[in-house]
C-alpha positions in Angstrom: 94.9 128.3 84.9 92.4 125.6 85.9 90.2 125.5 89.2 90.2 122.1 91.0 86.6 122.2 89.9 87.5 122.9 86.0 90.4 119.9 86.4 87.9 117.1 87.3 86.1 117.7 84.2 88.8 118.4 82.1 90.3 114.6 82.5 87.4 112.8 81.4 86.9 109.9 78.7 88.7 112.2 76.1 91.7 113.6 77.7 92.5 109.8 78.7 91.3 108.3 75.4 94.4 111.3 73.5 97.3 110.5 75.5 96.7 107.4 76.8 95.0 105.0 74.0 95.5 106.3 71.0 98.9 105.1 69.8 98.6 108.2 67.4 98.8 111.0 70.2 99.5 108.6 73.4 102.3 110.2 75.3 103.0 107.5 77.5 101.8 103.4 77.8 100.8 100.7 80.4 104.0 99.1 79.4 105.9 102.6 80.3 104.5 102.6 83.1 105.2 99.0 84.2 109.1 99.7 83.3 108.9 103.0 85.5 107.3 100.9 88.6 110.0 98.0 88.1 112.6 100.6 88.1 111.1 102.4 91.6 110.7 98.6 93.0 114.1 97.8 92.4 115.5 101.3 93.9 113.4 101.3 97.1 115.2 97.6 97.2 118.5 98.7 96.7 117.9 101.1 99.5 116.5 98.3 101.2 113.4 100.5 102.2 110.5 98.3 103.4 107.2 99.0 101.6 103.9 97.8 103.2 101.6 101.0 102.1 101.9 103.0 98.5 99.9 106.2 97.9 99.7 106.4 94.0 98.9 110.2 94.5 97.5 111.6 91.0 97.0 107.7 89.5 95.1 108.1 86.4 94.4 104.7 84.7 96.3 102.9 87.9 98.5 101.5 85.5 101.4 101.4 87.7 99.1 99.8 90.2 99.6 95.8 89.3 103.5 96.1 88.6 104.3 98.0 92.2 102.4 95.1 93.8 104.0 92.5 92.0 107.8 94.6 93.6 106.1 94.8 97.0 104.0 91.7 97.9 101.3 92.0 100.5 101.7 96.0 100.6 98.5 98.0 100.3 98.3 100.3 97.4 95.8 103.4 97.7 95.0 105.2 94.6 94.0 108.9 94.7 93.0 110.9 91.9 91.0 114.2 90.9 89.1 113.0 87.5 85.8 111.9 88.9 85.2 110.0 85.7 88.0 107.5 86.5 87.5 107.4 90.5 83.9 106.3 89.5 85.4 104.0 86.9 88.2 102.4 89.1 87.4 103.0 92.7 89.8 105.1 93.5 90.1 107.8 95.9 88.4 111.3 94.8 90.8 114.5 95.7 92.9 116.9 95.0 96.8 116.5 96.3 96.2 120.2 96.7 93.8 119.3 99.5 94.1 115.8 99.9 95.6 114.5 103.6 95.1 111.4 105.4 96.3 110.6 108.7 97.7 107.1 107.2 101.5 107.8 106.1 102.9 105.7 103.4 106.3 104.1 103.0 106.0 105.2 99.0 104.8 107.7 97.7 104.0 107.8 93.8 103.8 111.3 92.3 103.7 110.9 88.3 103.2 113.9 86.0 100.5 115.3 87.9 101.7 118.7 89.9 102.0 120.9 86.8 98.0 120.6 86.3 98.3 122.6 90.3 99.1 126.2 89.9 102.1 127.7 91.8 99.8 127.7 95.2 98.3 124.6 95.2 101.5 122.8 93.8 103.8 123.9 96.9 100.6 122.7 98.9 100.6 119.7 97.5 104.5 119.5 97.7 103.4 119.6 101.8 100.6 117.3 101.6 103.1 114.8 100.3 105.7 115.2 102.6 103.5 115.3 105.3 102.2 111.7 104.2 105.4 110.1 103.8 107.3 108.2 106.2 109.6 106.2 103.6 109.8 107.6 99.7 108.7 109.6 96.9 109.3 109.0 93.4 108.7 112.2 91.8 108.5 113.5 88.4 106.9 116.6 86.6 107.8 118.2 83.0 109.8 121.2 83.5 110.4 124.4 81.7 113.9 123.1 80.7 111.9 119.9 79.7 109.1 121.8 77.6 112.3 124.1 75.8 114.4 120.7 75.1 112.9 117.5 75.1 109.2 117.8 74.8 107.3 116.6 71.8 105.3 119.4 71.8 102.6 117.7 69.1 101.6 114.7 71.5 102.3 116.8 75.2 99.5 118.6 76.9 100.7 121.9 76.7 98.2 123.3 79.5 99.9 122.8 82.0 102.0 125.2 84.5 105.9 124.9 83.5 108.3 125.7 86.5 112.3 125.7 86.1 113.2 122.4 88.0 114.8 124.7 90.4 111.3 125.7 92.0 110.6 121.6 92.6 113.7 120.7 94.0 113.3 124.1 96.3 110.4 122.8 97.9 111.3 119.2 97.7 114.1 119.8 99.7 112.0 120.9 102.6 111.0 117.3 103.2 112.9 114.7 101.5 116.8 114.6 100.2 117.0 113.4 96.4 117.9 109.7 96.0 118.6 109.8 92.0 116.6 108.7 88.9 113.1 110.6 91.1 113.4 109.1 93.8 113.8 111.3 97.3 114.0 109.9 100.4 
């Protein structure tokens, strides 16, 4: 599909400004994504699973930023993401979760809609990269094939992107974390 070259250019000023500000073809909003981080905060708290270091692996705008630090005071929050026009932008960490390691592990991991830019290679890479980096949680979520066939709005979704069954992400999954419910694995 896309080289990891071809994918930092492709989520510049435009791609964000479609599905992400204009309320015409936005897929998702800041106030999505602040429900979606209240939801993981209150999870990893149910499981009473200490949080002191969040990798927001893949995190776009870094909307989900403010709200995971308002559920886990005092934890460090590390953004990492592969559009150079927003890691200029916002300060965030240039890379690819394809080839993006760091000794540091995190106690959660945040994985939003971001594998199914990866082909089937660099997604099971990446799959590794994150369990490798995780001593605590993932919350995980990518569009599947059963997603794209049954629930997608196909008008306001980017449609180029790589649609797996789920099957194939719970596969790999499985080799490092066990699935907690509502995305979360553990």
């Amino acid at each position: 599909m896309h080289s990891i070259a071809a994918r930092r250019e492709r989520f510049d000023e435009g791609y964000y400004r479609r599905f992400y500000f204009d309320p015409r073809t936005r897929v998702i909003s800041r106030r999505d994504f602040a429900q979606r981080a209240r939801m993981i905060g209150a999870l990893m708290q149910h499981l009473e699973l200490p949080v002191r270091r969040i990798l927001d692996a893949g995190c776009g705008l870094g909307w989900m930023r403010a709200p995971l630090l308002k559920a886990f005071p005092g934890a460090a929050y590390v953004g990492v993401e592969v559009s150079e026009h927003l890691c200029k932008r916002h300060g965030w960490i240039h890379g690819s979760l394809a080839t993006f390691r760091t000794r540091t592990s995190f106690d959660l991991i945040v994985c939003h809609d971001v594998i199914q830019y990866l082909s089937e290679r660099d997604a099971a890479r990446a799959i590794g990269n994150l369990g490798a980096m995780s001593r605590g949680a993932l919350y995980f979520h990518a569009p599947t094939l059963e997603d794209w066939r049954s629930r997608a709005d196909r008008e306001a979704s980017d449609s180029e992107v790589h649609l797996r069954p789920a099957e194939w992400y719970r596969t790999r999954l499985a080799k490092y974390f066990r699935h907690a419910g509502f995305g979360l694995y553990v």
